[in-house]
C-alpha positions as a printed Julia matrix, in Angstrom:
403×3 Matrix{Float64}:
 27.48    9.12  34.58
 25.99    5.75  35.69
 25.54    3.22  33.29
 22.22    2.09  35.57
 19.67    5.06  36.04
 19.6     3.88  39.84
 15.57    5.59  40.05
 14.39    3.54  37.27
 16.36    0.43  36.81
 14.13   -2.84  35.63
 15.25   -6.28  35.01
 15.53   -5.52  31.37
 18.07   -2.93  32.67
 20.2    -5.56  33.93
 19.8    -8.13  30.84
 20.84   -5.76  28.69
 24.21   -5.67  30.37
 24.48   -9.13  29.51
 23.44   -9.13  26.28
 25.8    -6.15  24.86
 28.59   -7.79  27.19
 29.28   -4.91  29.59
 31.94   -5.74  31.68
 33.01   -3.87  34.94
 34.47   -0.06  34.94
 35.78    2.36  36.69
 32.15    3.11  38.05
 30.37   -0.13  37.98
 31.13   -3.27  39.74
 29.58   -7.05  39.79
 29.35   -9.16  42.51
 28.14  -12.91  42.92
 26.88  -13.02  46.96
 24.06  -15.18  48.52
 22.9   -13.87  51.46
 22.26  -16.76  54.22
 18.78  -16.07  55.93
 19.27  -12.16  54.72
 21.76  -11.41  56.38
 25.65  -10.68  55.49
 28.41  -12.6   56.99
 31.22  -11.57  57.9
 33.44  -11.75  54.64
 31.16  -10.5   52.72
 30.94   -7.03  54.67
 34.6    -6.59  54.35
 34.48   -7.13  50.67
 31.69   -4.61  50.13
 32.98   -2.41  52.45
 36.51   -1.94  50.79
 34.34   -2.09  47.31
 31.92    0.82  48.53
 35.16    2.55  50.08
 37.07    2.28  46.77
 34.28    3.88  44.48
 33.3     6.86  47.06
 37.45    7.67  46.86
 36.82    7.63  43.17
 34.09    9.3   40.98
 31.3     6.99  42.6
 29.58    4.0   41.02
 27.62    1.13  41.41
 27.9    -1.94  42.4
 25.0    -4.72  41.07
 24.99   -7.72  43.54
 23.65  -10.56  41.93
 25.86  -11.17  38.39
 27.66  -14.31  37.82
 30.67  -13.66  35.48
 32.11  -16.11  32.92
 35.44  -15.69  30.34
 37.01  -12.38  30.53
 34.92  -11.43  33.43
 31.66  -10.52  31.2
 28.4   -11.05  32.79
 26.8   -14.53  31.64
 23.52  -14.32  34.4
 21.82  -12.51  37.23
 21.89  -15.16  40.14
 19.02  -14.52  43.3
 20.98  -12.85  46.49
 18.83  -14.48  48.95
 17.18  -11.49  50.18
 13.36  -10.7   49.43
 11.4    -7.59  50.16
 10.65   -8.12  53.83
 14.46   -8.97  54.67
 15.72   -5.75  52.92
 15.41   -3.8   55.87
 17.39   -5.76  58.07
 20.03   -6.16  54.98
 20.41   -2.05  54.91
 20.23   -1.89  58.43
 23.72   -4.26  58.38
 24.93   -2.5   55.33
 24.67    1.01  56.93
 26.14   -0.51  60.17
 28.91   -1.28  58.68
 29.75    1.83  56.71
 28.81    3.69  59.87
 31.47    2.08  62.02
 33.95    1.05  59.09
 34.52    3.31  57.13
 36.44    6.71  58.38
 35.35    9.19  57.96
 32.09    7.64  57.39
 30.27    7.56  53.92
 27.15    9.08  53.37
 25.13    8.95  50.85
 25.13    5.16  50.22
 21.44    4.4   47.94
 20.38    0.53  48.6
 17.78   -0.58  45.76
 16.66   -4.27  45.47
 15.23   -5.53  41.67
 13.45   -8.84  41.11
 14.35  -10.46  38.55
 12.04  -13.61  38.7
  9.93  -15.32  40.73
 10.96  -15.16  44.08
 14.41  -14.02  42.87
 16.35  -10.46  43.65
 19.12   -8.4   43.07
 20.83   -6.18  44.71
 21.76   -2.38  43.09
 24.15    0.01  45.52
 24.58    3.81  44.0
 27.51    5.01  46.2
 28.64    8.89  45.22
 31.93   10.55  44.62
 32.69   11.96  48.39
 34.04   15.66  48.71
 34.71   14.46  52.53
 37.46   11.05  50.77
 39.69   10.1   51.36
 37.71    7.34  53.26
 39.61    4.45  55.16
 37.75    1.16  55.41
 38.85   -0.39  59.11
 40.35   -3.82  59.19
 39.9    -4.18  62.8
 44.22   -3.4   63.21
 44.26   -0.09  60.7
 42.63    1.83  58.54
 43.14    0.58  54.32
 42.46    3.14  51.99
 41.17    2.23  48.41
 40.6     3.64  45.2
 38.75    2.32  41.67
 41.45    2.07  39.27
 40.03    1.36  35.31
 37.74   -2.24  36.67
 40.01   -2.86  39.22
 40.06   -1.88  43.1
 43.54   -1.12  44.76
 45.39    0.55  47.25
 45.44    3.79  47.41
 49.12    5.29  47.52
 50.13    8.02  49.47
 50.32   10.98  47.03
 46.65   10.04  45.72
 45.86   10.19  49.98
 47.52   13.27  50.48
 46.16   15.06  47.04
 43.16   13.77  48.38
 43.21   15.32  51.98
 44.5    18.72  50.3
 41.04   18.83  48.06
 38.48   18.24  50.98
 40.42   21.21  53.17
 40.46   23.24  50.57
 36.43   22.56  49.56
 35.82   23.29  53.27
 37.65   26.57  53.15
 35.66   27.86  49.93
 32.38   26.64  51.19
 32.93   28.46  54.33
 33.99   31.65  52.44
 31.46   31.6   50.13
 28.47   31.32  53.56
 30.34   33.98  55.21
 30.72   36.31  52.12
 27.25   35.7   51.61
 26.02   36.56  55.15
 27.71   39.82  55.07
 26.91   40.64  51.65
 23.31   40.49  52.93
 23.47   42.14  56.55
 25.43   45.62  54.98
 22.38   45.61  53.21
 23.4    45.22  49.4
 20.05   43.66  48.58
 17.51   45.66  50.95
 17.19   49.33  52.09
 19.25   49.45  55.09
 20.46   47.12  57.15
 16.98   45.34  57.81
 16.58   41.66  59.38
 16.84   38.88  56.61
 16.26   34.86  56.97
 18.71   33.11  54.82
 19.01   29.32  53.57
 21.69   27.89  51.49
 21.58   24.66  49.9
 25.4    23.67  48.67
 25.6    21.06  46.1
 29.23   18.43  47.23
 30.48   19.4   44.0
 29.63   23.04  43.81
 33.61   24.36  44.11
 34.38   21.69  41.26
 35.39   23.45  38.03
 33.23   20.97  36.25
 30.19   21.69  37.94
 27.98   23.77  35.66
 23.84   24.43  36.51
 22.5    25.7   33.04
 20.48   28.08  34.36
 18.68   29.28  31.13
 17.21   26.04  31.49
 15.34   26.78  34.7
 14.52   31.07  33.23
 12.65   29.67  30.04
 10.54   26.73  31.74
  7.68   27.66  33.9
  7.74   24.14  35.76
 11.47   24.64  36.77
 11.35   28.74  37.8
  7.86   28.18  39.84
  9.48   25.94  42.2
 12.11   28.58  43.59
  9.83   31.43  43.9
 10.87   33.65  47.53
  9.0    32.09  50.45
  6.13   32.85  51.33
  4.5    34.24  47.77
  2.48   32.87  45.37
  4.28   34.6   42.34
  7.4    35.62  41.69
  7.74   39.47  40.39
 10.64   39.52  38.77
 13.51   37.04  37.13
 16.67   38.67  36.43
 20.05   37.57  35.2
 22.53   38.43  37.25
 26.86   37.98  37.41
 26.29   35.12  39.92
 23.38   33.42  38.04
 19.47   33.79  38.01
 17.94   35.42  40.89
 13.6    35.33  41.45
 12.4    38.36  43.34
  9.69   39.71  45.37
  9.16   43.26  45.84
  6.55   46.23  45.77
  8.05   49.12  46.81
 11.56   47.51  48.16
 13.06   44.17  48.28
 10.73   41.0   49.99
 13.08   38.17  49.25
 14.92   36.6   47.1
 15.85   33.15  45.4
 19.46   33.11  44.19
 20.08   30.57  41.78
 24.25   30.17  41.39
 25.82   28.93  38.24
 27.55   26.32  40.54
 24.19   25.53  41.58
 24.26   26.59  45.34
 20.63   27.92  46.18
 20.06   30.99  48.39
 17.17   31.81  49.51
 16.46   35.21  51.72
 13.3    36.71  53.75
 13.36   40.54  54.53
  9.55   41.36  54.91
  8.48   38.97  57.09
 11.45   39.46  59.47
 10.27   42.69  60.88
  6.17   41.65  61.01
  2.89   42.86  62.43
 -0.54   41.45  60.7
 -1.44   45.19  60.28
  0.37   46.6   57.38
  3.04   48.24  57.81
  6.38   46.95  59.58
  6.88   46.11  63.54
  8.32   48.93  65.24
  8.74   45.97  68.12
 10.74   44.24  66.36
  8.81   41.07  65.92
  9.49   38.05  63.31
  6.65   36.37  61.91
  5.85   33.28  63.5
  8.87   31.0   63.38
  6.96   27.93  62.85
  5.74   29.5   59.82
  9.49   29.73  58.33
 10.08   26.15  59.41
  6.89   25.34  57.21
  8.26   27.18  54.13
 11.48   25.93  54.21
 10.04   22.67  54.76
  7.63   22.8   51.45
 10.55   24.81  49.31
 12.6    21.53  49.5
  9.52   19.17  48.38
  9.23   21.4   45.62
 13.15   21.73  44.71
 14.25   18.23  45.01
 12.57   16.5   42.01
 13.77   19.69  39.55
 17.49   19.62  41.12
 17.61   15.96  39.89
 16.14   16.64  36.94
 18.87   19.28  36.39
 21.65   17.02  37.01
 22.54   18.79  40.39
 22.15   15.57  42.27
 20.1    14.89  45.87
 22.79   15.3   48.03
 23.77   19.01  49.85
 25.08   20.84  52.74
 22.59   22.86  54.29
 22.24   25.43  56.73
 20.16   28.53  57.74
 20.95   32.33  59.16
 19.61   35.13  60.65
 21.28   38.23  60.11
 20.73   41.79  61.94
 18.73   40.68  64.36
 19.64   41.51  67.61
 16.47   42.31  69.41
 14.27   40.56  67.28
 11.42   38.94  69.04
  9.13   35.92  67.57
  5.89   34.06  68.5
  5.82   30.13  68.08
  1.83   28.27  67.95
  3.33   24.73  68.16
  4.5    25.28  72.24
  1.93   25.53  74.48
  4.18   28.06  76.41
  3.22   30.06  73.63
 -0.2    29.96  72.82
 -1.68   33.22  72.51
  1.36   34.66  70.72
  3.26   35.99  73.65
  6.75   36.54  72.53
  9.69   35.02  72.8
 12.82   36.48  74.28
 14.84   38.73  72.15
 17.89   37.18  69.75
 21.21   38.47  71.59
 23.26   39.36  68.69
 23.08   40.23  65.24
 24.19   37.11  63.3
 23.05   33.38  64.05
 24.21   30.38  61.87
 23.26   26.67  62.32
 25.6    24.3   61.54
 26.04   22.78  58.37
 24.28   19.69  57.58
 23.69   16.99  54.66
 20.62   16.79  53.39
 19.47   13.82  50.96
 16.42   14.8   48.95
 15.88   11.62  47.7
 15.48   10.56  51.47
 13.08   11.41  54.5
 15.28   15.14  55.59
 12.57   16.28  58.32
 15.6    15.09  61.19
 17.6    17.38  59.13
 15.69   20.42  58.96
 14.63   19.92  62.97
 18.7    19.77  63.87
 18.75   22.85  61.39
 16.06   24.98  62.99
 16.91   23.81  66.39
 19.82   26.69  66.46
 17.39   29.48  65.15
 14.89   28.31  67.91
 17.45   28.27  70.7
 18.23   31.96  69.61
 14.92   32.76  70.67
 14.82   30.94  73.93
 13.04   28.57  72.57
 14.7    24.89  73.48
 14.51   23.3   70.17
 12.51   22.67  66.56
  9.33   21.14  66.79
  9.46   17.48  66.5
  6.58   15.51  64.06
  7.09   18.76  61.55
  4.38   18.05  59.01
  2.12   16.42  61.65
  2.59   19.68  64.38
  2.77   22.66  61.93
  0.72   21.99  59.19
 -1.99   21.35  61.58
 -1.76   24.73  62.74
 -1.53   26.51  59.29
């Protein structure tokens, strides 16, 4: 846990480091840098970058730019880095340059948050996180140097720690790509609707889900209304039933059979599934067509389910950062309309899905961040299944104008 609550942190934060004499950890780092004009020079990227690289090969941290240390390496003063408000763009801009073309495989995740501390004075706060994808090489120009946070101190990393390290990430890759697929065909055999009807399916995978430690108490979420409302199924206003289940709380929609579904897991992964509106006509009854309610319309929900989410997920202690992806399962010959393309105004349909399972890729999502790119390159799959040639850009400009 961070010894700086990275949302909140205020100068008196950062003074009280000094006062109680907190030196640097295994998760927290100082650094004394002044930035000429704003900008970082060329030593001063490599030492950040190895620092940054060190701590995302460890359990994450934080690294407070701006602290001059005095006898046994305590913090004595927060010195100004030489970068105000207006420069901080160009600042992250060369920050996330660098860890884009530095360190392999790149870091994500990196959170850049500048705190004044006087007049006309700043520091500098980076929140790196623990990386499921380490271990991460930072590139020297001649090779790649691996490093890893060692009690305060930052060292190489040797090779058993590399190759333990390599062995974790192949094996996370292999259980998240079990768990999707076990999922998927859980769902199309039909184990949570009668038959094998259509379903739309999102799963939101937290990096540390297949950790042992990673625990979502989800009787926290059952007994508060403001944490359960925000997962209700898509598309309803109320949620009919909340059960307990072996995998963890699930919030259900039904009348006479199944709607959807949100699956909450006790690793905190989030399903969430769509029968109803899969097979569609705005007559009751279901499509004997074959026709999906609008697409745009699921692009919407999905879009609003993860404003909703993302403030109660950190709240929980699940984090902001995920892997992501959505699925369409038994629909091969499903048709669609879409009232953001001109092409389809009027609600001619689409051409029909050729085969019975579509996946997008998997993507990282930040919820703490701006994630409409990430639900576009999402979507863009499940609109290409449908002939359509890709998501509609300006999301919340295009679709909620239409809606």
């Amino acid at each position: 846990m961070p010894i700086l609550d990275f949302a909140t942190v205020t100068e008196e934060d950062l003074e009280d480091l000094i006062i109680n004499k907190i030196g640097e950890s295994y998760d927290l780092e100082y650094k004394e840098m002044n930035f000429t004009d704003g900008k970082l020079d060329s030593k001063q990227k490599d030492v950040l970058g190895k620092e940054i690289t060190a701590l995302a090969n460890a359990g994450g941290g934080q690294i407070l730019i701006g602290v001059q240390e005095g006898e046994q390496k305590l913090p004595v003063s927060l010195v100004d880095v030489g970068v105000n408000q207006s420069q901080l763009d160009i600042w992250q801009q060369q920050l996330s340059s660098l860890i884009a073309t530095k360190t392999r495989p790149q870091i994500h995740g990196v959170n850049i948050k500048i705190i004044p501390i006087k007049e006309a004075a700043n520091v500098i706060l980076l929140d790196i996180p623990k990386s499921i994808s380490r271990p991460h090489g930072f590139n020297t120009g001649s090779k790649d140097e691996f490093y890893i946070r060692i009690g305060n101190m930052t060292t190489f990393m040797d090779a058993f720690e590399i190759r333990r390290q390599v062995s974790e990430f192949e094996t996370y890759k292999i259980q998240r790509e079990n768990f999707i697929n076990d999922r998927i065909a859980s769902v199309s055999q039909g184990d949570y609707a009668n038959g094998n009807k259509p379903a739309f399916l999102m799963h939101m995978i937290p990096k540390n889900a297949f950790y042992r430690e990673n625990y979502l108490d989800i009787m926290k979420i059952k007994k508060h209304s403001d944490y359960y409302n925000v997962f209700k199924p898509l598309f309803r206003k109320n949620t009919t039933a909340m059960n307990l289940n072996a995998d963890g709380l699930m919030l259900v929609s039904y009348s006479k059979e199944m709607y959807g579904y949100t699956q909450i897991f006790r690793n905190g992964i989030i399903e969430v599934a769509e029968f109803r509106l899969m097979n569609y006509k705005e007559t009751a009854g279901y499509s004997p067509e074959g026709r999906m309610y609008p697409i745009d319309n699921f692009l919407k929900e999905i879009l609003h389910f993860l404003d909703k989410t993302s403030s109660v997920l950190n709240e929980l202690g699940e984090g902001d950062k995920y892997d992501m992806m959505c699925s369409m399962v038994n629909v091969k010959g499903l048709k669609t309309t879409s009232w953001g393309f001109e092409e389809f105004i009027g609600g001619d349909f689409t051409q029909q899905v050729d085969r019975e399972v579509v996946k997008s890729f998997l993507y990282e999502i930040n919820l703490n961040n701006d994630y409409d790119d990430t639900i576009i390159a999402v979507f863009d799959v499940i609109y290409n299944a449908f002939g359509i040639e890709e998501a509609p850009r300006n999301i919340r400009g295009r679709i909620e104008n239409n809606y």
